[in-house]
C-alpha positions in Angstrom: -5.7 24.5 13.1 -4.5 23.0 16.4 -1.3 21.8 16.4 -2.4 18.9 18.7 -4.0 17.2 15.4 -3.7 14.4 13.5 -2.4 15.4 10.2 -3.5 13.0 6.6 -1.7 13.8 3.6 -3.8 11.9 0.8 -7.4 11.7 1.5 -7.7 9.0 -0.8 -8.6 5.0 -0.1 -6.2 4.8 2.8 -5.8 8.0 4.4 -9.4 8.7 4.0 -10.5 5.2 5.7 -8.5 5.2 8.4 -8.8 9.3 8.8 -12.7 8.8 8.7 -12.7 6.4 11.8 -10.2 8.2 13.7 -12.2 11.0 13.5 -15.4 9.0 14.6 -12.9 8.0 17.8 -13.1 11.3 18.7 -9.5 12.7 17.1 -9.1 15.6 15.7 -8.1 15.1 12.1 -6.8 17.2 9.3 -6.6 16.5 5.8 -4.6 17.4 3.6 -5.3 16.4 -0.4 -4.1 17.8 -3.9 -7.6 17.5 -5.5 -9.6 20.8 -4.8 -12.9 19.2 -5.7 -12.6 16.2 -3.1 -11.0 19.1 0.0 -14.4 21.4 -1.1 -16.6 18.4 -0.8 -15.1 17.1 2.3 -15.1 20.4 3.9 -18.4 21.3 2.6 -20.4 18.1 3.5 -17.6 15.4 5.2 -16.4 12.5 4.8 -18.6 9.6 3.6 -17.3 5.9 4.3 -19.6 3.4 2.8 -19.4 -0.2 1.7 -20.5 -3.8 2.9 -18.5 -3.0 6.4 -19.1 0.0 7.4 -21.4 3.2 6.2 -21.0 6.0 7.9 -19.9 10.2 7.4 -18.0 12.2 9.3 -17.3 16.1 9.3 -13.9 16.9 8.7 -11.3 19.5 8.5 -9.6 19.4 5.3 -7.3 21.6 3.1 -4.9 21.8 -0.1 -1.6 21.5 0.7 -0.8 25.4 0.2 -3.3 26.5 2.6 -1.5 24.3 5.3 0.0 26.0 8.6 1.8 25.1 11.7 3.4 22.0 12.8 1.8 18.3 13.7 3.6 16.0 15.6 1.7 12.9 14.1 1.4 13.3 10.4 0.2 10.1 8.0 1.6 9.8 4.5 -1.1 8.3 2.5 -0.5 9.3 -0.8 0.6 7.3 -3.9 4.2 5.5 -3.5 5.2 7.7 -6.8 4.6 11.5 -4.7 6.4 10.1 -1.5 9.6 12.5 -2.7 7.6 15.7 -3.4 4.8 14.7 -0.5 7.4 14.7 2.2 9.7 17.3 1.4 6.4 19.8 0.9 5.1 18.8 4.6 8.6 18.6 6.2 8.2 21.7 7.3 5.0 21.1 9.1 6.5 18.4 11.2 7.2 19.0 14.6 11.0 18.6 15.7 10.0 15.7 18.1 7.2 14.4 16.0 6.9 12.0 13.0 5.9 10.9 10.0 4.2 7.2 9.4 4.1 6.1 5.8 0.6 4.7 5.4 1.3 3.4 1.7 2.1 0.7 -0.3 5.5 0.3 -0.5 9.2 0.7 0.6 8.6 4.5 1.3 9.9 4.5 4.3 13.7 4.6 3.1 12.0 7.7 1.0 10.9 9.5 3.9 13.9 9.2 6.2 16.2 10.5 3.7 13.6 13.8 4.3 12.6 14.4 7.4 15.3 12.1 9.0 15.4 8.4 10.4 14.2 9.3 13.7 11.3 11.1 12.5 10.0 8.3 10.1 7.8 5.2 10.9 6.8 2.4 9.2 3.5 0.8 8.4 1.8 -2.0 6.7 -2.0 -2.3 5.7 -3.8 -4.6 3.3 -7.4 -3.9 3.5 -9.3 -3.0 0.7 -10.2 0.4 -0.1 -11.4 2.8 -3.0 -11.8 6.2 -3.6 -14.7 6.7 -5.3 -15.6 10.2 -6.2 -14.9 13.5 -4.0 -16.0 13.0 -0.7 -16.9 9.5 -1.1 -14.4 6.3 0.3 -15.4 2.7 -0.2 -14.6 0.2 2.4 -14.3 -3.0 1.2 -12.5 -5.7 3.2 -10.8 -5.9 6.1 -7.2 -6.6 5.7 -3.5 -6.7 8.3 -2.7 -3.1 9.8 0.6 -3.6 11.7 2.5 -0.3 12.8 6.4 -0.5 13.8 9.5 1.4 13.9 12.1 1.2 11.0 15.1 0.5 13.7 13.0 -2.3 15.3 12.5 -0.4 18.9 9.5 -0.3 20.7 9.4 3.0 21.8 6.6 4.9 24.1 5.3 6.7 20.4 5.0 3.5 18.5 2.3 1.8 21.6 0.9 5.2 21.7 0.4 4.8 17.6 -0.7 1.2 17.8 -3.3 2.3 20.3 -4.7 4.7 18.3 -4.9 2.0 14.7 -6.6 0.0 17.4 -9.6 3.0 17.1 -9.5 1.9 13.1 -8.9 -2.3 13.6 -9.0 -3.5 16.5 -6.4 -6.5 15.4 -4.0 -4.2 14.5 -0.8 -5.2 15.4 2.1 -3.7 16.7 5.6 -5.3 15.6 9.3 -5.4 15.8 9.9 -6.4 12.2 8.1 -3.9 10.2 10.6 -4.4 7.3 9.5 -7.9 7.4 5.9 -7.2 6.4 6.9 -4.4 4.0 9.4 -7.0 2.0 6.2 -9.8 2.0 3.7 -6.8 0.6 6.3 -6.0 -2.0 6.5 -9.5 -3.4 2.4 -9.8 -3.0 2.2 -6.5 -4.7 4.2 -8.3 -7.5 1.0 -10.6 -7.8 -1.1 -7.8 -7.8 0.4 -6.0 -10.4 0.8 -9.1 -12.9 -3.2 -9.6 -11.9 -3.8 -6.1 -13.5 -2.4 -6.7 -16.5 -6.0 -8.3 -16.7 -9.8 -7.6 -16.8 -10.0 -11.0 -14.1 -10.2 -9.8 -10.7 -7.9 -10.4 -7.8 -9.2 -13.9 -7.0 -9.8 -14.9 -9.8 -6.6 -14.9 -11.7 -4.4 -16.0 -9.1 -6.7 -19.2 -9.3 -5.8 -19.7 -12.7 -3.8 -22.9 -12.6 -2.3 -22.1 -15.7 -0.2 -19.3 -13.9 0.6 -21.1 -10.8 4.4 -20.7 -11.5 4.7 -17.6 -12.8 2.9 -16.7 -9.6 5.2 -18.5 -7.9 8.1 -17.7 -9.6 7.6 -13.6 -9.4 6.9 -13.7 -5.7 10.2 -15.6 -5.0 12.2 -13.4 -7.1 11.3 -10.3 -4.6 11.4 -12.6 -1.5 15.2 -14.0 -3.1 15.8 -10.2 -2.8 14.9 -9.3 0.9 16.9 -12.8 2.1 20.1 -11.1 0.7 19.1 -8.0 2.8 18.8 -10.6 5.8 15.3 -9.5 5.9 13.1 -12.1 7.3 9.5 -12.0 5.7 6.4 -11.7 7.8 2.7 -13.3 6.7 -0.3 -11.7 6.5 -3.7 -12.6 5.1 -2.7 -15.9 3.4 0.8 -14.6 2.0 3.2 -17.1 3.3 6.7 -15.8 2.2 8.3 -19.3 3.8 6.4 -21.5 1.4 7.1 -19.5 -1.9 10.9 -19.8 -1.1 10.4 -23.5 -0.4 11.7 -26.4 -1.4 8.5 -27.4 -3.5 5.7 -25.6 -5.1 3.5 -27.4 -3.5 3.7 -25.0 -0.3 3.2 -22.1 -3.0 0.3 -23.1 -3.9 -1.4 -23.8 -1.2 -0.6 -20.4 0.1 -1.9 -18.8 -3.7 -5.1 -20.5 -2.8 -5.3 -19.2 0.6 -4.9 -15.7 -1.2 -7.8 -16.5 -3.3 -10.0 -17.3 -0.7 -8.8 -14.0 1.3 -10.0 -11.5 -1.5 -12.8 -13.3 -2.2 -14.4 -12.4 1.1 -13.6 -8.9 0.3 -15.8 -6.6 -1.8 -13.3 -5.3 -3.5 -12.9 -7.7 -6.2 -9.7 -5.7 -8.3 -6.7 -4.1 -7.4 -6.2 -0.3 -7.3 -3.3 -0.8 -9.9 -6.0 -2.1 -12.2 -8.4 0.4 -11.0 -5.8 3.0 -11.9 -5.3 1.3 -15.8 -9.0 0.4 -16.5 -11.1 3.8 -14.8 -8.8 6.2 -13.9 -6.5 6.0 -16.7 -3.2 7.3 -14.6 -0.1 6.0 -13.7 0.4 3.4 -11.6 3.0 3.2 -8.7 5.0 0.5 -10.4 8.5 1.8 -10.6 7.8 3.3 -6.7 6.9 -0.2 -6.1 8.7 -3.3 -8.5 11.4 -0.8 -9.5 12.7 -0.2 -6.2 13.0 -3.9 -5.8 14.4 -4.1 -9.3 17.4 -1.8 -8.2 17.7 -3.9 -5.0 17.8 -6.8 -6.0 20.8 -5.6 -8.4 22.7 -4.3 -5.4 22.8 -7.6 -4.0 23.6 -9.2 -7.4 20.1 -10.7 -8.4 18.5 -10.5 -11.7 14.5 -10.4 -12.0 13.8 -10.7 -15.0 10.3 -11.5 -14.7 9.5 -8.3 -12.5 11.3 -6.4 -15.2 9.4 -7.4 -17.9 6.1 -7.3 -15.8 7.5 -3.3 -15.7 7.1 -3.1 -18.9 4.4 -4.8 -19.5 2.7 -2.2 -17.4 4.0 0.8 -18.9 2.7 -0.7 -22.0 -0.6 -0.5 -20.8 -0.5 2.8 -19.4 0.9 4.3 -22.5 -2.1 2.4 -24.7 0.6 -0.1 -26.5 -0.9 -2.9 -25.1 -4.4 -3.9 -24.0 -5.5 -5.1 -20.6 -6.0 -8.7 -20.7 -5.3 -12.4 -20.5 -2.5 -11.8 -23.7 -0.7 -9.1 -21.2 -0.3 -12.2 -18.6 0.6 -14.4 -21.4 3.5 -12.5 -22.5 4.2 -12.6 -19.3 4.6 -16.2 -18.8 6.6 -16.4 -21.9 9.5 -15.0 -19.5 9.2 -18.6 -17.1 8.0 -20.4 -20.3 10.9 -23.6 -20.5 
């Protein structure tokens, strides 16, 4: 294995995406997953993109995480936001002392990472397109989404260009930023939507179009945004998410913002989230305490209470520990938290 490679850890929706086109750019790409059957497929007969974008297959070098030697100096964590902890401190090793590690996840892994392989080895990065791993071997592309790249201390250093150039290779409208935090803080509070839309069978679209909801929708996102304004984080948009209008003076601005989120995933053919994807097929865990707990515990730092991300916590460990079916009387109870 050449140490001059690329190295994915999680060859799932997202590292197997964006590792699929980098290696039709012509990089050499190695990945790195937990589940033998996908790493013997992938080895065996590549990596196959398909979709309504793209459809394509690529060979690949691929391994378990055992079988991994050397060191990389540009190593991608893409693995679930609930393995961050045992993901980096098993590929620590395998990073080079001037390299680094970009977490490629959904979200607030980064603080994760740098407590492992160290601050200056960590990167940041944000991505909303729509992806699904399908079977081994076998990645669904569904929608394109924002890919922004940055460094945690706000620098733009030579390595962060050189990494935006080559997400370029993947989308070219990736963008490169100075307030990655910014974008991490708005996908937390829109993964707060996401999670509440999984407590239903309705896809993405369609039940944050559910009038009925408009303020709980409203009401959730602002209780994670209310948290990164205490941090003096200031909230980026992306793909309709306006963090400025659901911390507004009126709903109104919400709203408008909900509806340009509904008309965002309904161009995309992925029409449910991988939380619900992750309830309804796979039957797993979801990343919700990696995710909304981690704001939970920050937003008690700074001395504010959400108690309508706590409850959609356990509204969603209800569900994954078959207490509670999926459906519209999951986002009911819900709304009973807002309800006056």
């Amino acid at each position: 294995m050449s140490d001059s490679a690329i190295l994915i850890v999680g060859a799932g929706a997202m590292g197997g995406t964006i590792g699929a086109h980098l290696v039709r750019s012509g990089n050499e790409v190695i990945f790195v997953d937990r589940a033998r059957d996908h790493v013997t497929r992938m080895s065996e007969a590549g990596l196959q993109i398909t979709g309504p974008l793209e459809a394509f297959r690529v060979p690949v070098k691929s391994c378990l995480a055992d079988e991994l030697d050397g060191q990389y100096g540009r190593v991608l964590l893409c693995v679930k936001a609930q393995d961050t902890e045992a993901a980096a401190k098993a590929i620590a090793p395998h990073v080079a002392p001037d390299g680094y590690v970009v977490s490629v996840q959904n979200g607030l892994n980064e603080y994760v990472i740098a407590d492992i392989v160290g601050a200056q080895r960590t990167i940041g990065c944000f991505v909303n397109f729509g992806a699904d791993y399908l079977s081994p071997g076998l990645i669904q592309y569904s929608g394109h989404g924002a890919v922004v790249v940055g460094e945690i201390s706000g620098e733009t250093t030579e390595r962060i260009r050189a990494l935006h150039h080559l997400f370029l290779t993947f989308d070219e409208r990736a963008k490169l930023t100075e307030n990655i935090w910014g974008f991490l803080w708005s996908k937390e509070a829109y993964g707060a939507l996401l999670f509440a839309t999984a407590l239903t069978n309705e896809s993405i679209a369609d039940c944050l179009g559910l009038r009925r909801y408009r303020t709980l929708f409203i009401s959730l996102a602002r209780e994670v945004l209310d948290v990164a304004a205490a941090k003096g984080v200031r909230c980026e948009s992306f793909d309709g998410f306006q963090p400025e209008a659901f911390r507004g003076s009126t709903d109104a601005q919400a709203a408008k913002s909900l509806t340009a989120l509904v008309q965002h995933n309904q161009r995309s053919a992925k029409s449910h989230s991988g939380i619900w994807r992750d309830l309804a097929v796979r039957k797993r865990r979801t990343e919700v305490d990696a995710q909304l707990g981690v704001a939970v515990t920050e937003g008690k730092t700074c001395g504010i209470r959400m108690p309508i991300t706590e409850r959609l916590i356990e509204l969603i460990h209800e569900i994954e520990d078959g207490a509670r079916p999926q459906g519209m009387g999951a986002l009911e109870a819900l709304a009973e938290v807002v309800s006056p």
